[in-house]
SENUSE-452525 format. One record per residue: residue number from 1; residue in one letter; x, y, z of N, C-alpha, C in turn. Coordinates in steps of 0.02 Angstrom, whole numbers, plus 50000, padded with zeros to 5 digits. Example, Ala and Ser with C-alpha at 12.3 -4.5 7.8 and 13.67 -1.06 7.14 Angstrom:
<sites>
SITE:num:residuo:nx:ny:nz:cax:cay:caz:cx:cy:cz
SITE:1:A:50660:49716:50390:50615:49775:50390:50660:49835:50390
SITE:2:S:50642:49888:50354:50684:49947:50357:50645:50002:50394
</sites>
This chain:
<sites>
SITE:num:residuo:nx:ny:nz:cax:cay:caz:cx:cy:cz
SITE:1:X:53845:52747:58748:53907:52762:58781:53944:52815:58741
SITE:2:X:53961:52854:58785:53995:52919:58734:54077:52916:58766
SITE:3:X:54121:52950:58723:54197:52942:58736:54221:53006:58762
SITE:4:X:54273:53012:58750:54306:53059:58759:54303:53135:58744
SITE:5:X:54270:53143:58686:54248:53201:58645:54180:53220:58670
SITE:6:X:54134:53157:58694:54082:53176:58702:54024:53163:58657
SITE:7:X:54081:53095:58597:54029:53071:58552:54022:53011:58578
SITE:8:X:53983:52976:58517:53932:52916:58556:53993:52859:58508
SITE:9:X:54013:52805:58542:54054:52761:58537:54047:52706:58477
SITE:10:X:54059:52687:58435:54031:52639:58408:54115:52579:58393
SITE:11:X:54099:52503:58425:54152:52470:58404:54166:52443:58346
SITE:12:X:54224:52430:58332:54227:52365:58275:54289:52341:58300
SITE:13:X:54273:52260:58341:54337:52214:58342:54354:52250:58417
SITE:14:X:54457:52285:58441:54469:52305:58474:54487:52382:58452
SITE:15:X:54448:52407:58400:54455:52489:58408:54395:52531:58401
SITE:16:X:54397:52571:58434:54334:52611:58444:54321:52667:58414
SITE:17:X:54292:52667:58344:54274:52743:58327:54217:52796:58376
SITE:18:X:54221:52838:58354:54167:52885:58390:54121:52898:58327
SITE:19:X:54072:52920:58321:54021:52931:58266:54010:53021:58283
SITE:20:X:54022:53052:58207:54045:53126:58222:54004:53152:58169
SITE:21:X:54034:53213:58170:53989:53246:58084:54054:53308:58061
SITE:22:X:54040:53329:58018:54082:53365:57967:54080:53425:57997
SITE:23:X:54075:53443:58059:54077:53520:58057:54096:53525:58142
SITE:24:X:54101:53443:58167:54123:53442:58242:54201:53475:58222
SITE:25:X:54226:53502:58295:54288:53543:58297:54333:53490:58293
SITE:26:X:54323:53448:58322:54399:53388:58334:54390:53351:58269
SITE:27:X:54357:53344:58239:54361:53317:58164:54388:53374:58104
SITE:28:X:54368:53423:58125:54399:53474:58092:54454:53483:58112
SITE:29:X:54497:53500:58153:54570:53505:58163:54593:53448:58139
SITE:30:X:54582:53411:58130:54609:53330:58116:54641:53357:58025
SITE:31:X:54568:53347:58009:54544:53381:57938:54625:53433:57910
SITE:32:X:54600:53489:57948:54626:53554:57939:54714:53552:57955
SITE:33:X:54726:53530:58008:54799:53502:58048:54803:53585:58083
SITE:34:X:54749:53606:58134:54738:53629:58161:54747:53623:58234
SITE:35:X:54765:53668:58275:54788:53662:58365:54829:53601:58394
SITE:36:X:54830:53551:58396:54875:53509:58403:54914:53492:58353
SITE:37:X:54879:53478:58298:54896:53475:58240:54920:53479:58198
SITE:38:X:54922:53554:58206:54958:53608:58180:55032:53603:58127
SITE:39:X:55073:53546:58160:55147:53523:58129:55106:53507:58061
SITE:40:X:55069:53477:58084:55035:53423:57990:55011:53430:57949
SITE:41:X:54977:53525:57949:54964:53572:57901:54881:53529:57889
SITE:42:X:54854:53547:57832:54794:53525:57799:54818:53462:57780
SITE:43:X:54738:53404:57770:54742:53350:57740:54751:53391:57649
SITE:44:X:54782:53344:57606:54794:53357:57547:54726:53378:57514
SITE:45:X:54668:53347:57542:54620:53332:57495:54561:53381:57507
SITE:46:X:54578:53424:57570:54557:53492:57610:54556:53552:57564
SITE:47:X:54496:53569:57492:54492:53595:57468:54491:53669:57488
SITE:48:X:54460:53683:57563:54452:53747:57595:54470:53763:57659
SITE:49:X:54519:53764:57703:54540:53743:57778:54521:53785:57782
SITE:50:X:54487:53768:57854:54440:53819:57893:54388:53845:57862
SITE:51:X:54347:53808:57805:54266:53842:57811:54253:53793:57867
SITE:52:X:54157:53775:57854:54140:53771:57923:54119:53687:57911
SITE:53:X:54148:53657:57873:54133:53591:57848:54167:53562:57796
SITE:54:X:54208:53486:57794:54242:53455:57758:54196:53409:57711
SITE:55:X:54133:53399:57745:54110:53356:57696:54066:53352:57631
SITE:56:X:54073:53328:57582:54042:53356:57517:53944:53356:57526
SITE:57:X:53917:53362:57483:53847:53355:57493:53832:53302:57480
SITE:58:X:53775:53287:57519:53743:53226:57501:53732:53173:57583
SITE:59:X:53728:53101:57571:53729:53065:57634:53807:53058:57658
SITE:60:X:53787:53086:57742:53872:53057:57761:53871:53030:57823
SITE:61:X:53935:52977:57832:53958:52966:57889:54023:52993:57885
SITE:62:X:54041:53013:57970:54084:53034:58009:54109:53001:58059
SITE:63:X:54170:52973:58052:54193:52953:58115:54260:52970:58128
SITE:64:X:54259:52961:58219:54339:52983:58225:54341:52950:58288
SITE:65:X:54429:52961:58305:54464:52947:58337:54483:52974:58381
SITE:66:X:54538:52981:58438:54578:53048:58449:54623:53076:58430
SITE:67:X:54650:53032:58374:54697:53053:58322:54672:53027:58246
SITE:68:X:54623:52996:58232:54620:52997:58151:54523:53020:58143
SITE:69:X:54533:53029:58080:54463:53046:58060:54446:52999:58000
SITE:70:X:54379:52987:57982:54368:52928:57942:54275:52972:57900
SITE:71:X:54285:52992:57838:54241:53021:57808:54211:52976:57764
SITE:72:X:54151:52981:57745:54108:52938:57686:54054:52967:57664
SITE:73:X:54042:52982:57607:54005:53031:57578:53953:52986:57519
SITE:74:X:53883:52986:57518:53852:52978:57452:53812:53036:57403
SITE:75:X:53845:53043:57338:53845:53080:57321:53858:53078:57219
SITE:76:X:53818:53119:57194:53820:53121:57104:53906:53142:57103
SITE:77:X:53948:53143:57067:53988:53131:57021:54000:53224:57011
SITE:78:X:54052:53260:56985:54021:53309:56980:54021:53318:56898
SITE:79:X:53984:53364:56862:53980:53381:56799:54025:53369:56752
SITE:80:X:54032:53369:56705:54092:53361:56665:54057:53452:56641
SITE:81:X:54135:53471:56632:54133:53547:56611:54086:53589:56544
SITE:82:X:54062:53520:56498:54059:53553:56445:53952:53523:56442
SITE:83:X:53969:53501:56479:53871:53491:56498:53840:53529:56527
SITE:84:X:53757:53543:56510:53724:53589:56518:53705:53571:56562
SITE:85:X:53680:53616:56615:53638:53605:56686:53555:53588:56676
SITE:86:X:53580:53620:56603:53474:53648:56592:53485:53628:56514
SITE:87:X:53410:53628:56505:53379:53615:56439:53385:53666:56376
SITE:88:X:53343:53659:56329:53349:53712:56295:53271:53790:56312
SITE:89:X:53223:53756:56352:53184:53798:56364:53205:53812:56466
SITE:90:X:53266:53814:56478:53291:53831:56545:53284:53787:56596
SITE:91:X:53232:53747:56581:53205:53673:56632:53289:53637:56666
SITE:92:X:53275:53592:56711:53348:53589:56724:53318:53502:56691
SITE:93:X:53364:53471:56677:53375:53399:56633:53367:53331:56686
SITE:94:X:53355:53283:56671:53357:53228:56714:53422:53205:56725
SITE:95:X:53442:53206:56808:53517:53197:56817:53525:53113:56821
SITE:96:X:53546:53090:56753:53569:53025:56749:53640:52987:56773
SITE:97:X:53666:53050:56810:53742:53012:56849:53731:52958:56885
SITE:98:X:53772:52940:56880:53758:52867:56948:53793:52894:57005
SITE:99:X:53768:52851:57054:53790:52886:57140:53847:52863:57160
SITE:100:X:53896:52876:57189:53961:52871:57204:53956:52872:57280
SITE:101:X:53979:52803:57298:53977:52795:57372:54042:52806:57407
SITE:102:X:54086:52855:57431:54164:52872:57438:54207:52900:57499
SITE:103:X:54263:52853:57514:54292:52885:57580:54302:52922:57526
SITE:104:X:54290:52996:57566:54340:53057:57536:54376:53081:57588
SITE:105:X:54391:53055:57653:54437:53081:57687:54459:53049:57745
SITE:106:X:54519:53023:57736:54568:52956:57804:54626:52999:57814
SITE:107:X:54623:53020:57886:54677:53038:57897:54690:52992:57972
SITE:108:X:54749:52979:57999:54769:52938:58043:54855:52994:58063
SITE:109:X:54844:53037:58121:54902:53072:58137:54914:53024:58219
SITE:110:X:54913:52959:58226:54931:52945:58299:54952:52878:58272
SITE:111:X:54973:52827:58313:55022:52791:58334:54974:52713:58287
SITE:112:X:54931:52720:58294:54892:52665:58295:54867:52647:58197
SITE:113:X:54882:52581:58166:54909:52539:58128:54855:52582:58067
SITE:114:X:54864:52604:58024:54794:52639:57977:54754:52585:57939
SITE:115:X:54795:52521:57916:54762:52476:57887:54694:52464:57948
SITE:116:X:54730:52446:58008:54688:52425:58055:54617:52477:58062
SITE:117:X:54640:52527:58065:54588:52579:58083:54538:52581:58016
SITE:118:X:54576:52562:57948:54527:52584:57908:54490:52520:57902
SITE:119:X:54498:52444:57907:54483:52395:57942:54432:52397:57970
SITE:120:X:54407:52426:58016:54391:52430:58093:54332:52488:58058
SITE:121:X:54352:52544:58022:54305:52615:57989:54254:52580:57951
SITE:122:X:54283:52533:57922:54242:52500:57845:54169:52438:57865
SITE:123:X:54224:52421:57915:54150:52390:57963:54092:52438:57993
SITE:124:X:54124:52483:58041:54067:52536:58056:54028:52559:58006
SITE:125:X:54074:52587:57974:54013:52621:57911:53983:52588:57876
SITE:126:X:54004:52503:57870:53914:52490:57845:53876:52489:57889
SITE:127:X:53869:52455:57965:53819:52462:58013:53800:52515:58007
SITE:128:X:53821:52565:58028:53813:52617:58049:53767:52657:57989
SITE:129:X:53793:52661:57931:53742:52687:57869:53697:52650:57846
SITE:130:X:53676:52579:57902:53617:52541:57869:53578:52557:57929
SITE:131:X:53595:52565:57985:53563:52583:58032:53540:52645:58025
SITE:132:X:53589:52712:58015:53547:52791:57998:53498:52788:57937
SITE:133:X:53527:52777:57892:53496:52783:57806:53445:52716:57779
SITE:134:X:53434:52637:57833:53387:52578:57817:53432:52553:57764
SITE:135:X:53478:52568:57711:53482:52517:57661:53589:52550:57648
SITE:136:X:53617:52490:57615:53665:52513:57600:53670:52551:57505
SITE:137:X:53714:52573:57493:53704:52600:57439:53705:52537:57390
SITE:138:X:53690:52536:57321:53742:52479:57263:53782:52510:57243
SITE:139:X:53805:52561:57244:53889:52565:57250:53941:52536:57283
SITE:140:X:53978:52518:57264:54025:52488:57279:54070:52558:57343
SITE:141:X:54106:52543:57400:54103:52597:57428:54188:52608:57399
SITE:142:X:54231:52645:57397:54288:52670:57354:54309:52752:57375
SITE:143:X:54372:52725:57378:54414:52809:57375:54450:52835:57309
SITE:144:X:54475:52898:57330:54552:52891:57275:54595:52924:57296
SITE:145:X:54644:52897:57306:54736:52923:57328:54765:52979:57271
SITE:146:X:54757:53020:57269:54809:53054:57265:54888:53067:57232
SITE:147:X:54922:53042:57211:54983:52991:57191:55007:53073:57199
SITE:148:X:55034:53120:57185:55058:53182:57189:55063:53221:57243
SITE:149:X:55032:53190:57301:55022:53210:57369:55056:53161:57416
SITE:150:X:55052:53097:57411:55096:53034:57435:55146:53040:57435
SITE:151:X:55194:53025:57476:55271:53032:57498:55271:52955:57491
SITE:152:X:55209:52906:57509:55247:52843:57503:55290:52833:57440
SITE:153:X:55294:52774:57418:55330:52747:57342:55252:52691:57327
SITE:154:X:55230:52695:57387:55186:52635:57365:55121:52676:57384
SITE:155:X:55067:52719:57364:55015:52746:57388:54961:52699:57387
SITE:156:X:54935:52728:57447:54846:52672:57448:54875:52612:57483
SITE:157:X:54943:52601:57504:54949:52540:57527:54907:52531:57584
SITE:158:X:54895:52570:57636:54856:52554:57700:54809:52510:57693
SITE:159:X:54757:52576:57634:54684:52529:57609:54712:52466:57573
SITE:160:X:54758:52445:57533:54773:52379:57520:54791:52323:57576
SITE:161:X:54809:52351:57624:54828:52299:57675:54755:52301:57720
SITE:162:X:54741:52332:57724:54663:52325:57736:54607:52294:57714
SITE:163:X:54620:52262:57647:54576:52224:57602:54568:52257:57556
SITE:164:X:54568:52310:57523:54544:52362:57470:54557:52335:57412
SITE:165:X:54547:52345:57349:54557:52319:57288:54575:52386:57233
SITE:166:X:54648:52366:57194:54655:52434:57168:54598:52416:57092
SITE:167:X:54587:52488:57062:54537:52490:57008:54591:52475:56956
SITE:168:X:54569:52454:56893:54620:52451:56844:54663:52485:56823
SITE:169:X:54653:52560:56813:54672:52607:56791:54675:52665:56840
SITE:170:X:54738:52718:56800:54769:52766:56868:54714:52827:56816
SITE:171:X:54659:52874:56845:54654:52940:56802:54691:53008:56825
SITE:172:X:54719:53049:56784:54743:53099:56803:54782:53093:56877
SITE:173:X:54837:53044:56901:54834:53050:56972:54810:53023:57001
SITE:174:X:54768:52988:57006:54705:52957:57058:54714:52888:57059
SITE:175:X:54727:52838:57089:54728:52784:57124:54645:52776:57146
SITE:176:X:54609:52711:57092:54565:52707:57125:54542:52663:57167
SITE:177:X:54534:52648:57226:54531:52596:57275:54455:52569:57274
SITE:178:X:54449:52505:57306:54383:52480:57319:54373:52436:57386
SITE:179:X:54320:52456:57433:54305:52428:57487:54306:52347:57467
SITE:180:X:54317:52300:57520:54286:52220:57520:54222:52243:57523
SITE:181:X:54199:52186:57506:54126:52176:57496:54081:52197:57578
SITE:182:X:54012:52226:57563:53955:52230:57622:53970:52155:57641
SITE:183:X:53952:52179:57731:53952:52114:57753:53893:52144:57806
SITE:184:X:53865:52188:57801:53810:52223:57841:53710:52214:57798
</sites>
């Protein structure tokens, strides 16, 4: 069953995501705060508005709404600045990062409750990434807020009223959140 956009429907409960990808247009304006949008400027976390894709490399799900978008990315960690890519005879090194399973991008510009939606996202995306990809990650799945970009007083509350769990510690800014547990 496909919706409104013309993507293929997927439920959780009484809200209906659509299942999308990083480079569909209506996920991008969402993204970007593009043509309807427009009042709401870029999401904060919109490193490049308007290239031709929001989502980082690696495994992703995409979902959306007609007003929110819901991103999840698996993916290495990136470098710390002062590590070598390569060896001492140019070889590149064995990449021992661990994998980072991560909303990197919730935006919700319409009427409808964000805890709920991200609720409702967190369910899809495990079906949904055990069904594309056969297995879920052992990562724990996790975002991070921003605190310098938030107008709330209370950031990350959505994902807290949603079930989320804050991480112990704030780094540089960052609020780190954690999904409830797989139930997929």
């Amino acid at each position: 069953m496909t919706g409104q956009l013309g993507l293929p429907l997927v439920a959780a409960g009484e809200l209906t995501w659509a299942r999308s990808h990083g480079k569909h247009p209506h996920a991008l304006s969402l993204v970007d705060g593009t043509g309807p949008w427009r009042l709401h400027g870029p999401h904060y976390s919109r490193r490049t508005p308007g290239s031709a894709s929001f989502v980082g490399c690696g495994r992703q799900l995409v979902l959306t709404t007609p007003s929110a978008v819901w991103s999840v990315v698996l993916q290495r960690p990136p470098r710390p600045r002062n590590e070598p890519r390569t060896g001492k005879r140019g070889r590149a090194t064995p990449d021992s990062r661990p994998m980072l399973w991560r909303n990197n991008v919730f935006r919700n510009l319409g009427p409808a409750l964000s805890s709920m939606l991200i609720r409702a996202a967190v369910s899809v995306t495990y079906r949904e990434w055990y069904r594309r990809y056969g297995d879920l990650p052992t990562a724990q799945l996790r975002t991070e807020v921003d605190t310098r970009f938030i107008r709330s007083r209370n950031p990350g509350y959505c994902y807290l009223m949603a079930g989320w769990t804050k991480a112990e510690a704030t780094v540089r800014h960052k609020l780190y959140l954690y999904a409830p547990e797989r139930t997929a």
